[in-house]
BAKOLTOR-811067 format. One record per residue: x, y, z of N, C-alpha, C, O, CB in turn; residue number from 1. Coordinates in pm, whole numbers, plus 32768, in hexadecimal, padded with zeros to 4 digits. Last residue first. Glycine has a CB too. Example, Ala and Ser with C-alpha at 12.3 -4.5 7.8 and 13.67 -1.06 7.14 Angstrom:
((8505 7F1F 82C4) (8557 7F96 82CA) (850A 8003 8313) (853D 8072 8324) (8580 7FC4 823C) 2)
((8527 7DC7 830C) (84CE 7E3E 830C) (8528 7EB6 830C) (8590 7EB4 834E) (846B 7E41 8389) 1)
***
This chain:
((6209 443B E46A) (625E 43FB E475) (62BF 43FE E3D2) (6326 43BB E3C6) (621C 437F E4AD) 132)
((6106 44B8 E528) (615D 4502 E4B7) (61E0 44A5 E4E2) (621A 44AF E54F) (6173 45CC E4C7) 131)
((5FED 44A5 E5D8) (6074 445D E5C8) (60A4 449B E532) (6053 44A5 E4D6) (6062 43A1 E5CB) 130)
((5F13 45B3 E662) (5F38 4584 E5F0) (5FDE 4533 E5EE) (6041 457A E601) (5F29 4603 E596) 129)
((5EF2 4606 E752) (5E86 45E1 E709) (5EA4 4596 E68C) (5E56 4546 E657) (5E3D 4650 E6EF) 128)
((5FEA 469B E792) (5F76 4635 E824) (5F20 4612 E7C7) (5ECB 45E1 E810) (5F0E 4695 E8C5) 127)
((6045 46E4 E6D3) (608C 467E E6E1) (600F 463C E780) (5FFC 45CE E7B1) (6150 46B5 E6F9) 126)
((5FF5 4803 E6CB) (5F75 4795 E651) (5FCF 46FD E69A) (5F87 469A E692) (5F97 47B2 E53A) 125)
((5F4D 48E2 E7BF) (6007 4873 E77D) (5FA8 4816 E733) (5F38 47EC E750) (6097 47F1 E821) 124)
((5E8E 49D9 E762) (5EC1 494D E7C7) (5F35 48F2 E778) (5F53 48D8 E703) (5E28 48D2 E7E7) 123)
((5E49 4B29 E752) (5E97 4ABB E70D) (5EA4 4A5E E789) (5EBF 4A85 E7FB) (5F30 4AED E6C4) 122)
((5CBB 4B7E E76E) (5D6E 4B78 E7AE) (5DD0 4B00 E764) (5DA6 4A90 E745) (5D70 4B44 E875) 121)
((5BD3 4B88 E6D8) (5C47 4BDD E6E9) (5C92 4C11 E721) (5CBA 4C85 E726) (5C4A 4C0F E6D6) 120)
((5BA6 4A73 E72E) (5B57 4AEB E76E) (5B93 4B51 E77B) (5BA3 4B8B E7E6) (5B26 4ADC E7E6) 119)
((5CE1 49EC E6C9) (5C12 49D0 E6FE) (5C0B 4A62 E776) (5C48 4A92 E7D5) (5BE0 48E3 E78B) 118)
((5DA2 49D4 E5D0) (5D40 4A3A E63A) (5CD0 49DA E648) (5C87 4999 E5FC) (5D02 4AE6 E5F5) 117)
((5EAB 4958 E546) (5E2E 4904 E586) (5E1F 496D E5DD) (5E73 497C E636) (5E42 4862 E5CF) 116)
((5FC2 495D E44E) (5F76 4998 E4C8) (5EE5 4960 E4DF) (5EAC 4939 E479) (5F69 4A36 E4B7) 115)
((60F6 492E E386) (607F 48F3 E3CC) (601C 4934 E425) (606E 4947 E47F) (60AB 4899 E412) 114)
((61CD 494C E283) (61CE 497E E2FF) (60F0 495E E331) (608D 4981 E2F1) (6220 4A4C E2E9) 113)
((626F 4871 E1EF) (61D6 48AC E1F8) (61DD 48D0 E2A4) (61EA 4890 E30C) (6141 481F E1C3) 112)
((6383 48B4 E118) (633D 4888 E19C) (62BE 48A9 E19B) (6295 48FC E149) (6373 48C0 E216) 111)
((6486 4903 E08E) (642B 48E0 E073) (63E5 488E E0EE) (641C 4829 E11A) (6443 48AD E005) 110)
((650F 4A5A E136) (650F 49B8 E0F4) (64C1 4974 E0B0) (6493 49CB E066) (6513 4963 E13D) 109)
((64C8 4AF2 E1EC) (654B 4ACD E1E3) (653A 4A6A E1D0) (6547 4A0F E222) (659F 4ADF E238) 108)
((63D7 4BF3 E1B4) (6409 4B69 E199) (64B1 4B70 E1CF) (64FB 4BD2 E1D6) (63F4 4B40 E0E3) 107)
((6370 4D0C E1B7) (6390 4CDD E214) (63AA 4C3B E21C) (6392 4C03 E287) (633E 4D0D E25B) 106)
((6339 4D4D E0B8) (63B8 4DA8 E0BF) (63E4 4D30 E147) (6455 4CFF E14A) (639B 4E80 E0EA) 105)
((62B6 4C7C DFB5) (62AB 4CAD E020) (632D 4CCE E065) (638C 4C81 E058) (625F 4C62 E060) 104)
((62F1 4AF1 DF93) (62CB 4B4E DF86) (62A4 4BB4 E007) (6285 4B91 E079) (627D 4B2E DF3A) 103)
((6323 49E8 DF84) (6374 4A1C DFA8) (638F 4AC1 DF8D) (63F7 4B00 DF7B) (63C0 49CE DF86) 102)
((625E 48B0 DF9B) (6296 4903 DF7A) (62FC 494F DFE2) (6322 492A E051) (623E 4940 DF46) 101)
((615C 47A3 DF89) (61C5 47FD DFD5) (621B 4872 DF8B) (61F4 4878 DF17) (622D 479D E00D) 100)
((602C 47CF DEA2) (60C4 47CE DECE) (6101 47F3 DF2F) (60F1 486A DF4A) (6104 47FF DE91) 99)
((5EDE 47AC DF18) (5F60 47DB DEE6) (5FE2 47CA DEE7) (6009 47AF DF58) (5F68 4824 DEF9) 98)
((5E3D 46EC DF8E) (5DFE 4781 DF80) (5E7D 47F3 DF42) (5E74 486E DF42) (5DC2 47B9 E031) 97)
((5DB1 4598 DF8E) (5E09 4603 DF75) (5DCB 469E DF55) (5D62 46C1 DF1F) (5E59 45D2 DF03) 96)
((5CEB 452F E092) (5CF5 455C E042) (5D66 45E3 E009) (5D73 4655 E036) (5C8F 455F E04B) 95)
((5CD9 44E5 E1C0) (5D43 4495 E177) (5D51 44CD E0DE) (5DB5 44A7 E0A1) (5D18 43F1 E177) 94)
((5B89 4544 E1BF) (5C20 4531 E20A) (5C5A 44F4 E1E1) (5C18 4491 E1C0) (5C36 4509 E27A) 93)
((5B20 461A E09C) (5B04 45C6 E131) (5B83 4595 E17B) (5BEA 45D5 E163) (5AA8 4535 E117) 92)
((5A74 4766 E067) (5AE2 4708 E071) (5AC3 4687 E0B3) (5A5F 467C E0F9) (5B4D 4744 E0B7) 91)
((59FF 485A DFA0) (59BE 47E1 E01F) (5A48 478F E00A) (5A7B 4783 DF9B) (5903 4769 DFF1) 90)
((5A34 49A2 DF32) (5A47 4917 DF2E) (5A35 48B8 DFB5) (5A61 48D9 E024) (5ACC 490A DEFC) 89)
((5A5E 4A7B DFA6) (59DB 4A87 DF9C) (59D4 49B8 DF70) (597C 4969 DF91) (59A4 4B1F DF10) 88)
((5B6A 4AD1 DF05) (5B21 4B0D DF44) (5A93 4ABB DF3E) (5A58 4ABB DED2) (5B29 4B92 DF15) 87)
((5C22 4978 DE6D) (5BDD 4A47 DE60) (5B8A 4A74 DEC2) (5B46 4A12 DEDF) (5B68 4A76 DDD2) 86)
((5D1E 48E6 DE31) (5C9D 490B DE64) (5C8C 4984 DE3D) (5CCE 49DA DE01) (5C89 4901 DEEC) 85)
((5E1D 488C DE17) (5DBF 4863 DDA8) (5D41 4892 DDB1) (5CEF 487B DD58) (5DB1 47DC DD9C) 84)
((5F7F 4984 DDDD) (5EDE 494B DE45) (5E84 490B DDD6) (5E88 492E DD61) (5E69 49EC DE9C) 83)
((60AE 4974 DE1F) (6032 494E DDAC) (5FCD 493E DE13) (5FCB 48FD DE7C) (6044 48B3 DD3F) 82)
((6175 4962 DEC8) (61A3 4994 DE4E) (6115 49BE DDCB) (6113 49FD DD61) (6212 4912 DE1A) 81)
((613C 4A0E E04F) (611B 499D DF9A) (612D 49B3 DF27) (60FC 4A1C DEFF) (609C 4979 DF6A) 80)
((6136 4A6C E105) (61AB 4A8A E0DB) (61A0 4A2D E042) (61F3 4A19 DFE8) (6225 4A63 E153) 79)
((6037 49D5 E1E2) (608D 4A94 E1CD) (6122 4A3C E149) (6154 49CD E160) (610D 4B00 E2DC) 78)
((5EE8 49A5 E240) (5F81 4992 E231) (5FBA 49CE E1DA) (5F7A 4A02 E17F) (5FAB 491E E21B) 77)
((5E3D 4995 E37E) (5E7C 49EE E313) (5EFA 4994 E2D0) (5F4F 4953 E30C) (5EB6 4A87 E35D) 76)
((5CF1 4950 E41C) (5D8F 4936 E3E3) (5D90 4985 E36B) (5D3B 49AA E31A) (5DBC 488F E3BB) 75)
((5C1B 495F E4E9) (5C5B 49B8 E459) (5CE0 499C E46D) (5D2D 49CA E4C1) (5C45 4A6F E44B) 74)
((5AEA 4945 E5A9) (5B6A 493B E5A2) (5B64 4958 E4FA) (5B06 4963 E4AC) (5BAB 48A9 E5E4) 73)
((59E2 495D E5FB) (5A2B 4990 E617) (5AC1 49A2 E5FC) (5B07 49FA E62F) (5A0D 4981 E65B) 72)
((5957 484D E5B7) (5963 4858 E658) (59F2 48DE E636) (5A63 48BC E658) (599D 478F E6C5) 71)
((59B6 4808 E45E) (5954 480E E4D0) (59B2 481A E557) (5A29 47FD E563) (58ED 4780 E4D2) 70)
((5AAC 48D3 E3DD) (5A7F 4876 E3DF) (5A13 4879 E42F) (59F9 48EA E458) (5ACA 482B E3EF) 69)
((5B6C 49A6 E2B9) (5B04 4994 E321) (5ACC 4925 E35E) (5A9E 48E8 E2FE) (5AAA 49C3 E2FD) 68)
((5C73 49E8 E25E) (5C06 498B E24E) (5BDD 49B6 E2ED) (5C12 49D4 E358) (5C31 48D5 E221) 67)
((5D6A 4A51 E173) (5D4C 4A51 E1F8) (5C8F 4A48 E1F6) (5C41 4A85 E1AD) (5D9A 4AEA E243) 66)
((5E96 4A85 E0DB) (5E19 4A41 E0D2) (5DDF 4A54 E15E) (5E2E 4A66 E1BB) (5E28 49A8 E0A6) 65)
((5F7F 4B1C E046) (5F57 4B2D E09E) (5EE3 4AE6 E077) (5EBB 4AF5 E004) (5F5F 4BA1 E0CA) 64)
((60BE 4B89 DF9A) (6011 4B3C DF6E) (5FDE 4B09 DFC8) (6002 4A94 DFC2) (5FFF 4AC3 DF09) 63)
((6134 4C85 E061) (6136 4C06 DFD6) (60B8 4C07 DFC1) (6060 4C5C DFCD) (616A 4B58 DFF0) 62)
((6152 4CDF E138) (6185 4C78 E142) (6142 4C2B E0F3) (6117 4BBB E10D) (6192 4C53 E1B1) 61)
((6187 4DFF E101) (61D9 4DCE E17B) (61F3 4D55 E183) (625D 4D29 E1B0) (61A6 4DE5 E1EE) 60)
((60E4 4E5B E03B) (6173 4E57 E01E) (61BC 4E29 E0AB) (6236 4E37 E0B0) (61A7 4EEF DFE7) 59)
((5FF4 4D54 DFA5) (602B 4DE9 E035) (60BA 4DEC E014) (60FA 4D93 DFDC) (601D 4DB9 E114) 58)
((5F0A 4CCA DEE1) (5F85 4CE9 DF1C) (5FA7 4D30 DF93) (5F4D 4D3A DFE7) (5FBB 4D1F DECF) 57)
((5DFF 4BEF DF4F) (5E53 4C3F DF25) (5EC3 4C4E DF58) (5EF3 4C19 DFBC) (5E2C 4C98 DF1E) 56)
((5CCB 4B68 DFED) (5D5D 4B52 DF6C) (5D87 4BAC DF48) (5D34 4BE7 DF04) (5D51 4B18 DEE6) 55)
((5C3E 4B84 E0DB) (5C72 4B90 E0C1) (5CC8 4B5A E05B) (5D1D 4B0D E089) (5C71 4BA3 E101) 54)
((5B4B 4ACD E13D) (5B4E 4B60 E167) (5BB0 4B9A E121) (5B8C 4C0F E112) (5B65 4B7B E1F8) 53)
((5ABA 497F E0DD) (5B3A 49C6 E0DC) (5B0C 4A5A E0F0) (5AA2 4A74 E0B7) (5B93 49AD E04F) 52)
((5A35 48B3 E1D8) (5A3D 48FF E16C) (5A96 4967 E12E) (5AB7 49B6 E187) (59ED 4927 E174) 51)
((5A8F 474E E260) (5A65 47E7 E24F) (5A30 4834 E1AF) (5A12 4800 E144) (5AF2 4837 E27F) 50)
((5AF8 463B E2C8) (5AAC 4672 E2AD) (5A9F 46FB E2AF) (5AA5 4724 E322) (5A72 4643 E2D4) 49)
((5C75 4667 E32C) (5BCE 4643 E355) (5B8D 466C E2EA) (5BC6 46BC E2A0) (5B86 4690 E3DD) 48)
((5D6D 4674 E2CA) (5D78 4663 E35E) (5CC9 4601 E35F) (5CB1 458D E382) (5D87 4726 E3C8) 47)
((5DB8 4661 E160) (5D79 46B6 E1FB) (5D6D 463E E256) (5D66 45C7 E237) (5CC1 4711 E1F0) 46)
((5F2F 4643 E0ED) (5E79 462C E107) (5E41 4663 E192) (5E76 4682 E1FD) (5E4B 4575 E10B) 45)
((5FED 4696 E025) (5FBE 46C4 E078) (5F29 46A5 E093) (5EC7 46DB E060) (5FDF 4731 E06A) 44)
((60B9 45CE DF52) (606C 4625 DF5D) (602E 4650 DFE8) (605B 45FB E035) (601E 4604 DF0C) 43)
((621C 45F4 DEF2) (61C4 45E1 DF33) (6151 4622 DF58) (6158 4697 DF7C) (61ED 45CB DF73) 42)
((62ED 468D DE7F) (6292 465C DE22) (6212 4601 DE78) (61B5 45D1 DE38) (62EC 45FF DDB4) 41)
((63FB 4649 DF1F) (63D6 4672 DEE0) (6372 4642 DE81) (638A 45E2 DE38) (641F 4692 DECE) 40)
((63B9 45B3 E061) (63FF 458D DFFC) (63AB 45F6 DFA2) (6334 4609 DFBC) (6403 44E7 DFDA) 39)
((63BA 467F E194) (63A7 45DF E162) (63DB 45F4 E0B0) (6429 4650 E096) (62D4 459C E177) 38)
((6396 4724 E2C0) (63C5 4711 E251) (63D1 4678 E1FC) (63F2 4610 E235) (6432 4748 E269) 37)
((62C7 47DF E351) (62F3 4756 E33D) (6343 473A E2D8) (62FC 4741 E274) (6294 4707 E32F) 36)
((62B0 48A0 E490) (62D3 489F E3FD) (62E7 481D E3D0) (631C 47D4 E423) (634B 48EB E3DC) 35)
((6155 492D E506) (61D9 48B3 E521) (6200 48AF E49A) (61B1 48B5 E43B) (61AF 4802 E562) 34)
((60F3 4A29 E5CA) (60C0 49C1 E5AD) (6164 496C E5B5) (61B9 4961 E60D) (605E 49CF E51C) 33)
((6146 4B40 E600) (60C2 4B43 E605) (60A0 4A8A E5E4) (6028 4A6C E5E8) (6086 4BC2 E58B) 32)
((6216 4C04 E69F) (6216 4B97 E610) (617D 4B30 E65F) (6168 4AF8 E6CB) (62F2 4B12 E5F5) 31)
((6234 4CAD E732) (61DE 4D10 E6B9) (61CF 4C71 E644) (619C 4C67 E5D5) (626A 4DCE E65B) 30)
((628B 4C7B E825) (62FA 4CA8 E7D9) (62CE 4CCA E741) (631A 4CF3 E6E9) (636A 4C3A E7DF) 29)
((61D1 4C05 E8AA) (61E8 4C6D E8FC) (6270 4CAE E87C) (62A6 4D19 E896) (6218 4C33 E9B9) 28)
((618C 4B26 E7FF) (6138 4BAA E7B5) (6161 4C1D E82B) (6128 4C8A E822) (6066 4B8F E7A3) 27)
((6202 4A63 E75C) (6263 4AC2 E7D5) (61CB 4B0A E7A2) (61AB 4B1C E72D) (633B 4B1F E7B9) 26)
((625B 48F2 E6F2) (61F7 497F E6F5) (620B 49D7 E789) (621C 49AA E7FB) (613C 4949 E6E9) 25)
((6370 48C9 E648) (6319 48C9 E6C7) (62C6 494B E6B0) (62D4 49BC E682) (6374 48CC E75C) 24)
((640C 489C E507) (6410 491B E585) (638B 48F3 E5DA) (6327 4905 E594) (63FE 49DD E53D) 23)
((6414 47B1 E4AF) (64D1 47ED E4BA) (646C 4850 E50F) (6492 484A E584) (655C 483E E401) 22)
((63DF 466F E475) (63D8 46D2 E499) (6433 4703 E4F2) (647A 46D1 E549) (637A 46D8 E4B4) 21)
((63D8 4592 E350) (63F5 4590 E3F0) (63D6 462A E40F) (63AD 4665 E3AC) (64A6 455E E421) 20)
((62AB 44FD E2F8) (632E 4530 E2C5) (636B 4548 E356) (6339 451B E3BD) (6326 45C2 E258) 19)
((6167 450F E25B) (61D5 44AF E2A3) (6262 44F0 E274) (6287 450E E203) (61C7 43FC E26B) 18)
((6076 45CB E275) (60EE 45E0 E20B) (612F 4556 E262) (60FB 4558 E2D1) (615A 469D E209) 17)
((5F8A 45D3 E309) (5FAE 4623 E276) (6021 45E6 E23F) (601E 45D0 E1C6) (5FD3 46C8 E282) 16)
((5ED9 44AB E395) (5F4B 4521 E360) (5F63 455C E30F) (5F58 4521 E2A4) (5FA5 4517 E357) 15)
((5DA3 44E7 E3FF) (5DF8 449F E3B8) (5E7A 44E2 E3BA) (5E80 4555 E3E3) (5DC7 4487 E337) 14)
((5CCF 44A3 E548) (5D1B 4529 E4FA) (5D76 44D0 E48A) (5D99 4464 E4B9) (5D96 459E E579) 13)
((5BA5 448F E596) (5C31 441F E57B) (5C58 4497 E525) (5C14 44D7 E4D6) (5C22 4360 E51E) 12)
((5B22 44DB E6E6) (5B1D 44FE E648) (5B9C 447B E603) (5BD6 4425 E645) (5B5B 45D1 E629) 11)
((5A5A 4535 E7A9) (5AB2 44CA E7A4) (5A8A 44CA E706) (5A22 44C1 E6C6) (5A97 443B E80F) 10)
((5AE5 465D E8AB) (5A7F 4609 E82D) (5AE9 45A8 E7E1) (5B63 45AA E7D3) (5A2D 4689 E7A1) 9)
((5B5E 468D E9A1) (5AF0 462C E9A4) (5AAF 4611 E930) (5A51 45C2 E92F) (5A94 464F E9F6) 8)
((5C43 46E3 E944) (5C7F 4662 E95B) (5BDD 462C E95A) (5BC4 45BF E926) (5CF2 464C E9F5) 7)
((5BCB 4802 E93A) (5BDC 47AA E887) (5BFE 4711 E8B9) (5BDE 46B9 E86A) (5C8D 47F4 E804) 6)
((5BA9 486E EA07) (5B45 481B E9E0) (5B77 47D2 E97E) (5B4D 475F E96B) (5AD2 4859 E9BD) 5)
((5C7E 493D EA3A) (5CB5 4889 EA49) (5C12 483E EA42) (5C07 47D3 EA7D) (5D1F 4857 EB18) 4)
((5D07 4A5F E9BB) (5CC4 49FB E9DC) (5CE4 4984 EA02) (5D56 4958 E9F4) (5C8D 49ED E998) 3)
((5DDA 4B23 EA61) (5DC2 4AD5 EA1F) (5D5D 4A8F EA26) (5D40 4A6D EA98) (5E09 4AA8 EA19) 2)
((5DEE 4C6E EAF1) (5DC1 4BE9 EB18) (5DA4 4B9A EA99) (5D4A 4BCE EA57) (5D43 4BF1 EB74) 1)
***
């Protein structure tokens, strides 16, 4: 069962990346969010207000950032050539947090692969977020 409280908090989500998008979020098919692809050298800003949980590598999918925010929710973003944050860093929204990229065994490209959990379940970031 998915959640569906997240439609009742009233937040203003920004966009990460402007670009178009090549894979839909499937999480019955393990793809956990949304791919975007946009112009090399673009940076990556957060969604909301938070704190960062995460900067580092993985070998699946790169330079990996992933934030914490109020009411429960955590965006991720996967595949970055450069991160500017660190663990434990305060962010705010619209703020850059790294390069797109093209890192990581599971890329096909340079893209920021995308994800939005509330209440640790993935929700389609496209009901919350315009990515144009």
């Amino acid at each position: 069962v998915l959640p569906t409280m997240l439609s009742t908090v009233k937040m203003h989500f920004y966009c990460p990346l402007k670009g178009e998008i090549t894979n839909q979020h499937d999480p019955k098919g393990g793809h956990y969010g949304v791919d975007v692809v946009s112009d090399a050298r673009e940076p990556i800003l957060a969604v909301l207000d938070g704190t960062v949980i995460l900067a580092s590598w993985t070998l699946e999918a790169g330079y990996v950032i992933i934030i914490q925010h109020r009411n429960n929710i955590i965006s991720q973003y996967k595949h970055n050539s450069y991160l500017f944050k660190n663990i434990g860093d305060r962010v705010r929204a619209g703020e850059p947090l790294g390069i797109i990229g093209n890192t990581g065994e599971y890329t096909t490209g340079p893209h920021l692969h995308f994800e939005l959990w509330y209440n640790g379940f993935p929700v389609n970031p496209l009901d919350y977020i315009v990515i144009k």
